[in-house]
C-alpha positions in Angstrom: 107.8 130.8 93.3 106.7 130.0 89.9 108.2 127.9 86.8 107.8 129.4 83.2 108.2 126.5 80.6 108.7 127.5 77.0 108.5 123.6 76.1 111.5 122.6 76.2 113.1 123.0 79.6 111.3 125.1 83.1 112.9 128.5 84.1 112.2 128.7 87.8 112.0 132.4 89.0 111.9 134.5 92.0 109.5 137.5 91.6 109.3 140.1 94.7 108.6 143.1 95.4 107.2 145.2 98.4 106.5 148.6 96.8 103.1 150.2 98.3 100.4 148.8 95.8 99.6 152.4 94.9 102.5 153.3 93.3 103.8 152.7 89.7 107.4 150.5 89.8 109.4 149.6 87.0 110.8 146.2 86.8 114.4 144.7 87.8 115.2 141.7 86.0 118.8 139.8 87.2 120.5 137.7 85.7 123.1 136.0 87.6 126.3 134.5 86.5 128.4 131.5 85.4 127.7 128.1 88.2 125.2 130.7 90.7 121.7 130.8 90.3 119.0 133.3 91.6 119.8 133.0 95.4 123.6 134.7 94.7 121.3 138.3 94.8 118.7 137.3 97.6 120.5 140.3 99.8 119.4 142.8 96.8 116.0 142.4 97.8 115.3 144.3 100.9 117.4 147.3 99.1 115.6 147.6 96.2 112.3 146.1 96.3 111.1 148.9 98.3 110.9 150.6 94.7 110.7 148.3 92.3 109.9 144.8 91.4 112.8 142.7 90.8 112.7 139.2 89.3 115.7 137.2 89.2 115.5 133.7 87.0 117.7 130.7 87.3 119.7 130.4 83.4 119.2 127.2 82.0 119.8 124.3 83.8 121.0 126.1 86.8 119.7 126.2 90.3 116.5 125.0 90.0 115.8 125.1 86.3 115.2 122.1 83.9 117.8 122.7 80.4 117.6 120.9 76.9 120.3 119.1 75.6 123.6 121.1 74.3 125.2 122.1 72.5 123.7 125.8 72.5 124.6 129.1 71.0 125.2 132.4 72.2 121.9 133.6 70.8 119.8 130.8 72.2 120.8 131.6 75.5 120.0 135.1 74.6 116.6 134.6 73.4 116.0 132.4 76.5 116.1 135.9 78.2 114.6 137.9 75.6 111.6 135.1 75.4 111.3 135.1 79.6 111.2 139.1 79.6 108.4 138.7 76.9 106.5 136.1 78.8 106.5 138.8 82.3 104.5 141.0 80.2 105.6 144.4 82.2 106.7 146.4 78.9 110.1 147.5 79.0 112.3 146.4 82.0 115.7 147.7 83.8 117.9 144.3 82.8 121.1 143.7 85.2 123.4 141.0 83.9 126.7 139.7 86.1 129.4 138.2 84.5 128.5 136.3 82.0 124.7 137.1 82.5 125.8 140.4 81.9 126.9 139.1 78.2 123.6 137.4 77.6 121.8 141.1 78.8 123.9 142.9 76.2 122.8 140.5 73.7 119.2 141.3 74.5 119.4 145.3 74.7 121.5 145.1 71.2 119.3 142.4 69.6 115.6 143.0 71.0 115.6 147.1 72.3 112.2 147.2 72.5 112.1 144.7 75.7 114.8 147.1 77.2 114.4 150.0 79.2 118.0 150.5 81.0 121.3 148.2 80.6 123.7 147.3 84.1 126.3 144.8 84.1 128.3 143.6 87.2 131.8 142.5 86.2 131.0 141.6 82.9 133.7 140.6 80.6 133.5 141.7 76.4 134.8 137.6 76.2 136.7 135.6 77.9 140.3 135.4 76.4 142.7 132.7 76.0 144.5 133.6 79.4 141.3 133.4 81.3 140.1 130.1 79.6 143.8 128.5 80.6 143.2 130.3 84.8 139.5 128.5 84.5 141.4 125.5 83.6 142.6 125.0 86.7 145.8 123.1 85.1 143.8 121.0 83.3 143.8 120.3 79.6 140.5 122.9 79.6 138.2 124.6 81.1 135.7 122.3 80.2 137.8 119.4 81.6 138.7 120.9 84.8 135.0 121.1 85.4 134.2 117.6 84.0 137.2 116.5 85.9 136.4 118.1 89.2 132.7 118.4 89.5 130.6 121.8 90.1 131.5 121.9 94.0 135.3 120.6 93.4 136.0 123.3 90.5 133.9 125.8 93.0 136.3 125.3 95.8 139.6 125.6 93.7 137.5 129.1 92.3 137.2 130.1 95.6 141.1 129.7 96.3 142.2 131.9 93.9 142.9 135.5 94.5 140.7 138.3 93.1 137.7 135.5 92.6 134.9 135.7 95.3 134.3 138.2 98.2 135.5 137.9 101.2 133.1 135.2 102.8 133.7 133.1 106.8 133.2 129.7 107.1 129.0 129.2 106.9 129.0 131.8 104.3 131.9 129.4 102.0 129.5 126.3 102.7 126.5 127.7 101.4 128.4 129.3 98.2 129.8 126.0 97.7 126.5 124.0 98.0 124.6 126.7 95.9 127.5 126.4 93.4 127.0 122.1 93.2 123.1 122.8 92.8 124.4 123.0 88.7 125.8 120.0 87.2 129.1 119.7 86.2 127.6 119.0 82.4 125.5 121.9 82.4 128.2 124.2 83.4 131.2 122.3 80.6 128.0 123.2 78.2 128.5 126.7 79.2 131.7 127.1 79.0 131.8 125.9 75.4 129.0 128.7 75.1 131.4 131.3 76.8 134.9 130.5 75.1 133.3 131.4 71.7 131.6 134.3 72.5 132.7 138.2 71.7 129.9 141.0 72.5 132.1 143.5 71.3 130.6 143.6 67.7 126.9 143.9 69.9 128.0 147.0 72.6 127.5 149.6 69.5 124.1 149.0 68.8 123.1 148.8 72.8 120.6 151.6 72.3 119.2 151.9 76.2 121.4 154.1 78.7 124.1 151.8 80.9 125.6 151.4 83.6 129.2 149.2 84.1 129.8 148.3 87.5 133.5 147.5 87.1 135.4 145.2 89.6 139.3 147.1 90.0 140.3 143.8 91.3 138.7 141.4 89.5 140.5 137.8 88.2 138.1 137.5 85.4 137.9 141.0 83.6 140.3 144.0 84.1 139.4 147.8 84.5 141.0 148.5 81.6 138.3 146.1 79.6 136.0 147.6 81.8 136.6 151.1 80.7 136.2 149.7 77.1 132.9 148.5 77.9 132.3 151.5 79.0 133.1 153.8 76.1 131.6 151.7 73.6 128.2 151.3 74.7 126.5 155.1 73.4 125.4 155.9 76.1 127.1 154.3 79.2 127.9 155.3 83.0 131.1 153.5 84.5 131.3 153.5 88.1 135.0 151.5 89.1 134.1 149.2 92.7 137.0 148.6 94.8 136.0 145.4 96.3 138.5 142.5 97.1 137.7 140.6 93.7 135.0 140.0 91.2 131.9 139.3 93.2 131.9 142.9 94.2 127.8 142.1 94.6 128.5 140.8 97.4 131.3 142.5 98.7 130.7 145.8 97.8 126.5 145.7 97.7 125.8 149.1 99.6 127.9 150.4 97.1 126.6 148.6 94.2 123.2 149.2 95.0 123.3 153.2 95.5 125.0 153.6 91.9 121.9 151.0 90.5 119.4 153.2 92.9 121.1 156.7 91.2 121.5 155.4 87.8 117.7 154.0 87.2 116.5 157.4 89.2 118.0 159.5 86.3 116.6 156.8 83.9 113.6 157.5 84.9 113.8 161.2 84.6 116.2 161.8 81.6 115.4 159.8 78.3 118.5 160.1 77.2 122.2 159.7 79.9 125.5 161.6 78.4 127.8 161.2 81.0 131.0 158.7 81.3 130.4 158.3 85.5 128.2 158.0 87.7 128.0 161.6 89.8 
């Protein structure tokens, strides 16, 4: 799979899609979330590439892409996405951010609309609060000490202790989460988080002009329903649909699920300019 390099740092990307050549197909752009890189939503593919083309990039100096030196913004990180959307010259694209991704892909659809054609976020959070930054901590001074302090695979495994974190995984699934997770360094990931601690979409979900939809984790450690709901009603035009998975990587846990409100949501998209409802039907 290809790098794009904007000069300063490579964004490596995977780019599939197995649509019969003969038809037109929108494009699915993912952006993953804090520490995982493009491989956390390799089991997307053979449910949704059947109709469209997805491309899922590695942020900034995870998985396999290069990073410049911190400290960053918000908004770089934002245009990092709006310039890599650009750069795939397919017009308008369906954007899907998790987590925090799912910040950065409201940052694009409020700050560059004309890149976006439909809005989904996976257990994003509006910010992350003073209570979350003291449970990433980990009992450390931070959260960007507990990651210095622990490295990316040691804060990983205390993550993956904690109730209401990560699906439901056995033993070779936990390995390779955990050696996906120490593909980012620690540095990169402390950058981040200084990134993350300072960052409110709130002001942006008003002006998210494309329709949404807000997959909401009911059991998530990182963001509640109740913020979910919020996200919900804010954006104009928004869909909620709640996911009852074990914790926030309802992705994973909860894919078939996930992916039939994505597959329903983009197929009124595509045949409605305009979505009015509050849930998905």
């Amino acid at each position: 799979m290809p790098f794009m390099d904007n000069g300063e740092y490579k964004i490596w990307f995977e780019d599939e899609c197995f649509a019969p050549s003969w038809r037109p197909r929108d494009t699915l752009v993912i952006q993953h979330g804090f520490g995982r890189n493009s491989a956390f939503w390799r089991h997307w593919i053979p449910k949704l590439s059947d109709t469209y083309r997805i491309v899922r990039p590695d942020l900034r100096g995870h998985g396999r892409s290069t990073s410049s030196p911190a400290p960053w913004s918000f908004e770089e990180l934002v245009d990092d996405l709006a310039e890599f959307i650009r750069e795939l010259g397919a017009g308008k694209v369906h954007l899907l951010g998790e987590a925090s991704g799912g910040m950065l892909a409201i940052g694009v659809a409020a700050l560059h609309p004309n890149l976006v054609k439909s809005l989904i976020t996976s257990s994003t959070p509006q910010k992350i609060d003073l209570d979350h930054q003291r449970f990433f901590s980990a009992g450390r001074e931070s959260w960007r000490e507990a990651i210095l302090q622990l490295g990316s695979k040691g804060w990983a495994e205390w993550l993956i202790a904690q109730p209401g974190t990560v699906a439901q995984m056995g033993r070779r699934q936990r390995h390779w989460w955990l050696e996906q997770f120490a593909l980012t360094p620690a540095q990169i990931l402390a950058d981040l988080s200084d990134v993350l601690i300072t960052t409110d979409v709130a002001p942006l979900l008003p002006h998210v002009a494309a329709p949404a939809l807000v997959l909401a984790p009911m059991q998530s450690a990182a963001t509640s329903i109740a913020e979910q709901v919020k996200l919900a009603e804010t954006i104009p035009n928004a869909c909620l649909q709640p996911i009852n998975g074990v914790g926030h990587e309802i992705y994973i846990d909860k894919v078939d699920e996930c992916v039939a409100a994505v597959r329903q949501f983009l197929a009124k998209v595509n045949s409605t300019p305009r979505q009015s409802s509050n849930k998905v039907d």
